[in-house]
N, C-alpha and C positions, 0 to 999 in steps of 0.2 A: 396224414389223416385228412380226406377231405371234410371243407365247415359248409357251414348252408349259406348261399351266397344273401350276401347283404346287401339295401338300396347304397345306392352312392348320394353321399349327402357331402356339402360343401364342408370347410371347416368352419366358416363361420357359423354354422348349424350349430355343427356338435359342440361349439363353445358354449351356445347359449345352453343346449342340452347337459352337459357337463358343469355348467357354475363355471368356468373358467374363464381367465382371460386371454382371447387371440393375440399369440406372436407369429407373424408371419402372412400370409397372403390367405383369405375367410373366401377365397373363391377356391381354393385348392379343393380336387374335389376325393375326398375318400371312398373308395372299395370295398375296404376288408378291414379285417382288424387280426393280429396276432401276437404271438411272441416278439420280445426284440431279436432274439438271433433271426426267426424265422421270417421278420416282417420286410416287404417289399416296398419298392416307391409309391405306390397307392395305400400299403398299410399305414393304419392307424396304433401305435404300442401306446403303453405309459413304461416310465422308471421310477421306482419309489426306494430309497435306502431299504435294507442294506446292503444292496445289490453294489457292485463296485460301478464306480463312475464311468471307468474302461471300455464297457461297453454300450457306452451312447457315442464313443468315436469310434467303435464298427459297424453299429446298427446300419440297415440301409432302409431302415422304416422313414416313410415319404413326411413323418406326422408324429409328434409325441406329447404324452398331456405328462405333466415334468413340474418340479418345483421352481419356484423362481433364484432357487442356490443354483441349481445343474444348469439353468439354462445356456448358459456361456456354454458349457461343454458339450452341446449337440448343435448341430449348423441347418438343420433344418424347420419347418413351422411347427410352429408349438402351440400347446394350446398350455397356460399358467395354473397351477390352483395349490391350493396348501395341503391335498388331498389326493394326491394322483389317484390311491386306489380306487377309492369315492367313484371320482369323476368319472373313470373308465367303467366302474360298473352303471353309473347311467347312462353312460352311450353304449355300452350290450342292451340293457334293458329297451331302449328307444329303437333299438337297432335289430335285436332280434324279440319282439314282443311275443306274450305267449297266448298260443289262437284257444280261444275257446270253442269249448263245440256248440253242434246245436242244442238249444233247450230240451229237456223232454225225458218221459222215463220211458227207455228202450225195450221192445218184449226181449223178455228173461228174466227181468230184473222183478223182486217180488217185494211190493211198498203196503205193507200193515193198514187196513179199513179207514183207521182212527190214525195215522201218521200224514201229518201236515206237510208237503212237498210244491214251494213256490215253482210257481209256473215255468221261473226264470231257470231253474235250475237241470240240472243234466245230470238222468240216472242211468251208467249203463249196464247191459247188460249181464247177469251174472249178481248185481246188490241185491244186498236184503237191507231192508229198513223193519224196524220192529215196532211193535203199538206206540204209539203216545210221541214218537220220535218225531222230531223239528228240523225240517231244512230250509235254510231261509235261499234268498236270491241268488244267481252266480253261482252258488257251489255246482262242483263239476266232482262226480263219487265213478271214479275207472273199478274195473271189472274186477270183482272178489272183495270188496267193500263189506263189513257188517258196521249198521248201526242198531245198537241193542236198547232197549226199551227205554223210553223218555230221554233218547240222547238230545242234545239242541248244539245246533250246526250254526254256525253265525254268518254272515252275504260274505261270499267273496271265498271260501274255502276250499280248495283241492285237495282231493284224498285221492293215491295212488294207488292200483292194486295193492289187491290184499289185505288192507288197512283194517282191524277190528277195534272198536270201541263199544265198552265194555255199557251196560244199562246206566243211566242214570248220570254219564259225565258230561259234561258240557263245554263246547269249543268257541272260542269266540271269532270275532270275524276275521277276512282274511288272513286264514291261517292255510299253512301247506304242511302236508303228512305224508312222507314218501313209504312206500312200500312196506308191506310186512310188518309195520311200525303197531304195538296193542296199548291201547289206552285207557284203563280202569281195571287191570286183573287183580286179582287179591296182592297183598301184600305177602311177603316172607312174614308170618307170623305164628308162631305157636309155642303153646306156654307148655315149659316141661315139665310131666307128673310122672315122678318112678323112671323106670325107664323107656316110656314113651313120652309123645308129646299131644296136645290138645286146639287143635286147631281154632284162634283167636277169627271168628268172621270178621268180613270188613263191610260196616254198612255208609263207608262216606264215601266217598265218590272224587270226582278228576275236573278240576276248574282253569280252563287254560283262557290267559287273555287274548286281546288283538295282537293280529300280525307275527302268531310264532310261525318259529319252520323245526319241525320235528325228522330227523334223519331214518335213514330206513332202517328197519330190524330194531326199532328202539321203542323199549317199553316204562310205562309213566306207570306207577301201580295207585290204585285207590287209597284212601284212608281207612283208618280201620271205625274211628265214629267224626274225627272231622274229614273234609277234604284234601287231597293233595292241591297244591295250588303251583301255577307256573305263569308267573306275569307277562304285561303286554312285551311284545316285540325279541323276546328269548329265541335264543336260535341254538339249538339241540343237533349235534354230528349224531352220524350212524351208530347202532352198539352204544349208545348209553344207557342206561338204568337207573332210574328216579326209583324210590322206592317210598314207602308209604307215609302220608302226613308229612311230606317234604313241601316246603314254602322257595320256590327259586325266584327271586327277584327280577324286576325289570330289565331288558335288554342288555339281562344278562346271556353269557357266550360257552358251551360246554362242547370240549374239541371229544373226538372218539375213545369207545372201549373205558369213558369213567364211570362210575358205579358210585350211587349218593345212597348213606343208607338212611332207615326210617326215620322221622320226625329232627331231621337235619334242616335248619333253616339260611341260607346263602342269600345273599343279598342282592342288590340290584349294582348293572354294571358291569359286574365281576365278569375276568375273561381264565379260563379255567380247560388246561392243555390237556392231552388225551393221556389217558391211563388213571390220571386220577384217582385215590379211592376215600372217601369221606366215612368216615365212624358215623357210628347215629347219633341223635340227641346235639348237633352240637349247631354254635352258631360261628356264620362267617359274614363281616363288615363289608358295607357297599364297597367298592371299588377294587376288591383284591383279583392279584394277578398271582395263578400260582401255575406254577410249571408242570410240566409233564411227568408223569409217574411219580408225583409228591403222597405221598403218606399223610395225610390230613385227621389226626385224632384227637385234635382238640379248638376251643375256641379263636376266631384270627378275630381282632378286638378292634384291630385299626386298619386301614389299607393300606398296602404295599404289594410288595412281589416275594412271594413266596417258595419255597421248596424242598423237598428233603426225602430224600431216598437211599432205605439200606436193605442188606439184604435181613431176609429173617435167623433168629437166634434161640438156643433154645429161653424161656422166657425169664428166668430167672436169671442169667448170663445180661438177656437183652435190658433188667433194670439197673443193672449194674453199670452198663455199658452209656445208657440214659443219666444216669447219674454224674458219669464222668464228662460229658459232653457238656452238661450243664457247667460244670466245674470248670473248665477252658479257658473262660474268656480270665478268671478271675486266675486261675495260673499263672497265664500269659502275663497280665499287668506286673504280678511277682518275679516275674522271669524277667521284664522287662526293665523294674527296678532294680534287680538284683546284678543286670549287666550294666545300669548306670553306676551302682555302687563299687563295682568290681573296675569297672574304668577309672574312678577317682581314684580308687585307693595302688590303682599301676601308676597314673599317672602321679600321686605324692612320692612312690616309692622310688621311679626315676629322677622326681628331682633331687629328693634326698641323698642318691646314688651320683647326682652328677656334683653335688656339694662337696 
């Protein structure tokens, strides 16, 4: 695959661009950047565990940003940090910046009498902005963009084709929205009468802080009378689903295809792998790490690492089953006792036998 070529910058650059400390020669000068299998004597890689060591003694990458444990095991210049990954994504960032366009709303594009649109910003063609709606400085709104009635856009925000946001939500700044991604729809809500159901309005609305990134095809649903709320620096994979009066914490991390239901509150931190599915109503503690396709139906109280995945049973089976699981640990200790007791008493009977 070819990459969009990069300036050549010394290493002692990208040290300083990366927080790292130069091992090696700061006039070397880098190319490119890629893979380690794929990286050449101009490339720039990083290695971070748990990758095996093995391959920083095939690599023929010219440059590597490496812990100060590996470094012994690669013979080329290095650049040091506690952070491999870190580091290399500020030398992408430095390296390949992202252009913005020109200022200005494109013909096509149709912006509301009474909607406020800083000068600074770039509307193209194909948006619709709605009455009462706020675009501050910097935002860049790509083609099929809707902002619905009194949305408010914060400086610095990228919204991808397609993007819809719903009336009345509000984004804060430098945030990114990739593609297709709907922000304030109704919630799943309705209260069952008889044999139908009654469809619960939702009149609270979608409050994201600074600096998320929202993946594509994923949808944030409104409140039904408070806000959904999703704090500064959260970063949302493609195909996830917030659902209504959820509270997601600070820089916290949501990998693909999890599904958080209503009024669930998750905490800040938290790193949270794809599949995921969250029951409603409940709450989870700053810092938790829970695995891929975990089954999440009740309170996490403290942080750790979490997980658990079975398949489905029919339900009455499945509290049975619940039941006995809980009972295990407390087995086991009886099990365990019971083979210390069973060793004394061979070991009395042999000595007795050898008496």
């Amino acid at each position: 695959m070819s990459r969009p070529a990069a300036p050549s910058l010394s290493l002692g650059e990208l040290a300083q661009v990366a927080k790292a400390q130069l091992r090696g020669d700061g006039r070397f000068l880098v190319k490119g950047v890629a893979p380690l299998e794929e990286a050449g004597p101009q490339d720039l890689s990083f290695y971070q565990p748990p990758r095996s060591p093995q391959i920083l003694r095939e690599t023929r990458a010219g440059a590597l940003i490496l812990r100060e444990q590996e470094v012994g095991l690669y013979g080329g210049h290095a650049l040091i940090s506690s952070n491999p990954y870190a580091s290399f994504a500020r030398v992408l960032q430095h390296l390949y910046p992202v252009t913005r366009p020109v200022p200005g709303v494109e013909a096509g594009a149709w912006v509301a009498s009474d909607a406020r649109v800083h000068p600074g910003a770039c509307i193209e063609a194909g948006v619709r902005v709605a009455a009462g709606a706020i675009v501050e400085d910097g935002c860049w709104l790509e083609t099929g963009v809707v902002l619905g009635a009194g949305v408010r856009l914060g400086a610095g925000c990228h919204l991808f084709p397609g993007v819809k946001i719903y009336a009345g939500c509000e984004i804060g700044p430098d945030c990114t929205i990739h593609a297709n991604a709907v922000i304030g729809a109704d919630g799943f809500g309705f209260a069952p009468d008889g044999d139908a159901y009654v469809k619960i309005p939702h009149i609270g609305g979608v409050r994201i802080g600074r600096g998320v990134e929202i993946g594509a095809n994923s949808c944030i649903d409104r409140g039904v009378m408070a806000d959904t709320v999703i704090g500064d620096g959260v970063k949302i994979d493609n195909l996830v689903q917030i659902g209504h009066n959820v509270t997601v914490g600070e820089h916290t991390v949501i990998a693909g295809q999890t599904g958080v239901s209503g009024s669930t509150t998750i905490g800040a931190h938290c790193r949270i792998g794809g599949q995921v599915g969250f029951a409603g109503h409940i709450r989870i503690a700053d810092g938790c790490i829970i695995a891929g396709q975990s089954a999440i139906t009740h309170d996490l109280r403290t942080p750790g690492v979490y997980s658990g995945v079975l398949p489905a049973r029919p339900v009455r089976r499945w509290r049975r089953l619940v039941a006995r699981f809980d009972a295990l640990e407390e087995f086991a200790q009886r099990f365990k006792q019971w083979e210390k007791t069973a060793a004394a008493r061979a070991s009395a009977h042999r000595e007795e036998s050898d008496d």
